[in-house]
N, C-alpha and C positions, 0 to 999 in steps of 0.2 A: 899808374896801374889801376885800374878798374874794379877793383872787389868785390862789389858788386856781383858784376858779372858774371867773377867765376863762383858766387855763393849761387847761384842762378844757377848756373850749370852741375853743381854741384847737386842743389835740388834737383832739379832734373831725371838724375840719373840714379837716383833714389825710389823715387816713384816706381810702384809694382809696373809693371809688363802685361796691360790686358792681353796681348796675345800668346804670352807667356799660361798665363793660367785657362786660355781656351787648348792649348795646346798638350796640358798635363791632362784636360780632364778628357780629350781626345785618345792619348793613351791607355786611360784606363779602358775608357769604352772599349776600344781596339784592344787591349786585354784580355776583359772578360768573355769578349765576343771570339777569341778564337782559343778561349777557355772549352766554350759550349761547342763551339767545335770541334776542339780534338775531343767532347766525350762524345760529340754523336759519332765521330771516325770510328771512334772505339766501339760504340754499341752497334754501330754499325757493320762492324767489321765483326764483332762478337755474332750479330746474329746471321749475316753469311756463311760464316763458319759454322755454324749450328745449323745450318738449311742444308750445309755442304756433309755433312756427317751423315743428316737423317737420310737424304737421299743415298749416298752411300750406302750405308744402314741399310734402306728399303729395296736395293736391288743388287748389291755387290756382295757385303761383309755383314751380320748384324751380330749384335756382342747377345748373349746370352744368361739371364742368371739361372744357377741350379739352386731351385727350391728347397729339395725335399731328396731323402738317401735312396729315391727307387731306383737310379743308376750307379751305386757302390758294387763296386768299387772304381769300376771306370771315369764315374763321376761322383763327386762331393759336393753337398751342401754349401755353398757359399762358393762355390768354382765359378769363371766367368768362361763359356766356351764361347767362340766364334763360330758362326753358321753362316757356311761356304752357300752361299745363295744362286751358285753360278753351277750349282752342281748336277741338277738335272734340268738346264734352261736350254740345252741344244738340242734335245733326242734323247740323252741320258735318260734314264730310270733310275728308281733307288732297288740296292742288290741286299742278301740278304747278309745281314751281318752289318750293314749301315746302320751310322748313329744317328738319328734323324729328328727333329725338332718338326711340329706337326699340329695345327689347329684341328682341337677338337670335337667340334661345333659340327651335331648332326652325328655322331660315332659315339664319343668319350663323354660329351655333354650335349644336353638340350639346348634347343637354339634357345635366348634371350630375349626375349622380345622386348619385353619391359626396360634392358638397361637402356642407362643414360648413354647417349652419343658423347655429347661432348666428357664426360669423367671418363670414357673408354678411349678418346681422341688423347686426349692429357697422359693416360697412363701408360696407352702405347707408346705415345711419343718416346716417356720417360725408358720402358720397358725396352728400345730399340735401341737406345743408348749404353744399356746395361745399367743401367739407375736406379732401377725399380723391378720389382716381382714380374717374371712374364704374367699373361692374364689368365686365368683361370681355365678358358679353353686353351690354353697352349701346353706340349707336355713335350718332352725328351724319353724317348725308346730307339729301342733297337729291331728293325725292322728281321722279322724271322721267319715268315713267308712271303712270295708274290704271287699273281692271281695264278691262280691252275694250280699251286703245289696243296698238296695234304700231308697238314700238318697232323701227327700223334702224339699223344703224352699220356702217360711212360712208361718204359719197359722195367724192369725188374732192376736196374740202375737206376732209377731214377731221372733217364736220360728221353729227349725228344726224337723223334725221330721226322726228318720231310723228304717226300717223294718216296719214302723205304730207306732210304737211309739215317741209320743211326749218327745223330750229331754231338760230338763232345765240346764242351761250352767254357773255355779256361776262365772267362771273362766273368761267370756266376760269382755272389760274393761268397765266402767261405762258408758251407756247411748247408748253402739250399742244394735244394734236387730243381729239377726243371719245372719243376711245379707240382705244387700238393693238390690241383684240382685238376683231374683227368679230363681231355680230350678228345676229340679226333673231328676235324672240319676239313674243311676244302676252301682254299681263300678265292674268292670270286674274283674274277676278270678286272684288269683295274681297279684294284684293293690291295692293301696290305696287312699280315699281322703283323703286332705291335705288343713285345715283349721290354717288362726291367730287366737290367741284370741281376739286380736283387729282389729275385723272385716274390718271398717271401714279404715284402715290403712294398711292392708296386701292384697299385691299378693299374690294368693293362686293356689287352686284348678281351684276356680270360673274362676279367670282371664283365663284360659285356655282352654273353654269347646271345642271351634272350634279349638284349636290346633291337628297334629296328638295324638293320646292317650284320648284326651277327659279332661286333666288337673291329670288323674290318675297318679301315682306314681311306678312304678314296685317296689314290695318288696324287690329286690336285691339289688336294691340302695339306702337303708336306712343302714347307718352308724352305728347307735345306738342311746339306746335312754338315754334321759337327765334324769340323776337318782340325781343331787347333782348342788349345786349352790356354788361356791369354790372364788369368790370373787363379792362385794366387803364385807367385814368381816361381817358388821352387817348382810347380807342377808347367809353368807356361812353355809350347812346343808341338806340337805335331800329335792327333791323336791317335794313338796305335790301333791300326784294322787287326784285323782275325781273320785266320782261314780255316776257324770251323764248319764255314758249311760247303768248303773248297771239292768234296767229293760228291757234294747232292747232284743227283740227276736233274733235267729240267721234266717237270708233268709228264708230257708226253712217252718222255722215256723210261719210267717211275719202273715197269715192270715188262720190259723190254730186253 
């Protein structure tokens, strides 16, 4: 028998496996490499989905935060409305009694000249996601005349009147009148007024009669209007119209 030999073979087969350990560090490679892959799937796929919202956002649905109580009680401070974007994109108009979200740049505010693009680029972004504060020109009313009607404020109620008709307002919050500063305008041709419900509490229209425009609204720069109340949960659903101004004549027929 040969001992030798099999002390030989025995050696042998002891000895590390160079292709053994080219082969583990193979794996790892091949590991970490489709490590770094599935996180770009991920961020990749993350930021699709963030392109796919904004877009959304900018032409379909865009989420809303309410700032401030000049829409109390229909709307609340920290509410997230969605603004039906699709709402005057075929021929539609906005009617009166619409809740309508509306840049107010050139009306409500002086144009900016000065701001930064890009901190205005970042906060829209944020701002259309519902993430952030709308901007500064953006505001939420409710649209209370269209062009040609004459708007009056008030009668011995307390109460507005358009076209000659006196209009009753359930939606006011509890204990204003239609407004403590008297009026009476004519809303100009593709323009709208632009009333709180909580009178008492909101810049509006009113605050801007000596402004250029008269406090009117150009219809181009109405966003859309507030169709759906999407947080906080108890309040999220449908947002309830009115048919207060259900009996106004249109202009023309005002004293006809």
């Amino acid at each position: 028998m040969d001992t030798q030999a099999q002390h030989s073979e025995r050696d042998r087969s002891s000895e590390p496996d160079a292709g053994s350990g080219e082969r583990s560090r193979f794996s790892r490679t091949r590991s970490r490499l489709a490590s770094v892959l599935s996180w770009r799937r991920v961020l990749a796929g993350a930021a699709l989905a963030t392109v796919a919202l904004l877009l959304f956002s900018s032409y379909v649905v865009q989420p809303f935060l309410i700032p401030s109580r000049s829409m109390e009680p229909t709307l609340q401070v920290g509410d997230r409305v969605l603004v039906n974007k699709l709402a005057y994109r075929f021929g539609a108009e906005p009617e009166r009694g619409d809740v309508v979200v509306f840049d107010g740049t050139g009306s409500f505010v002086r144009e900016d000249l000065d701001a930064n693009p890009l901190t205005g680029l970042v906060r829209g972004a944020a701002a259309s996601l519902g993430l952030a504060e709308p901007a500064d020109t953006d505001f939420v009313k409710r649209v209370v005349g269209v062009g040609g009607d004459r708007v009056v404020c008030c009668d011995q109620q307390g109460r507005l009147a358009v076209n000659g008709t006196v209009v009753d307002e359930p939606y006011l919050y509890p204990g204003d009148t239609a407004s403590r500063v008297p009026f009476d305008i004519v809303v100009s041709a593709g323009t709208l007024w632009m009333m709180g419900d909580h009178r008492s509490r909101s810049s509006d229209s009113r605050d801007h009669l000596g402004s250029p425009g008269g406090g009117m609204v150009p219809v181009e720069r109405v966003t859309g209007r507030v169709d759906w109340l999407g947080w906080p949960p108890a309040r999220v659903g449908s947002l309830t119209g009115t048919g207060a101004f259900g009996d106004v004549r249109a202009p023309g027929a005002a004293h006809g």
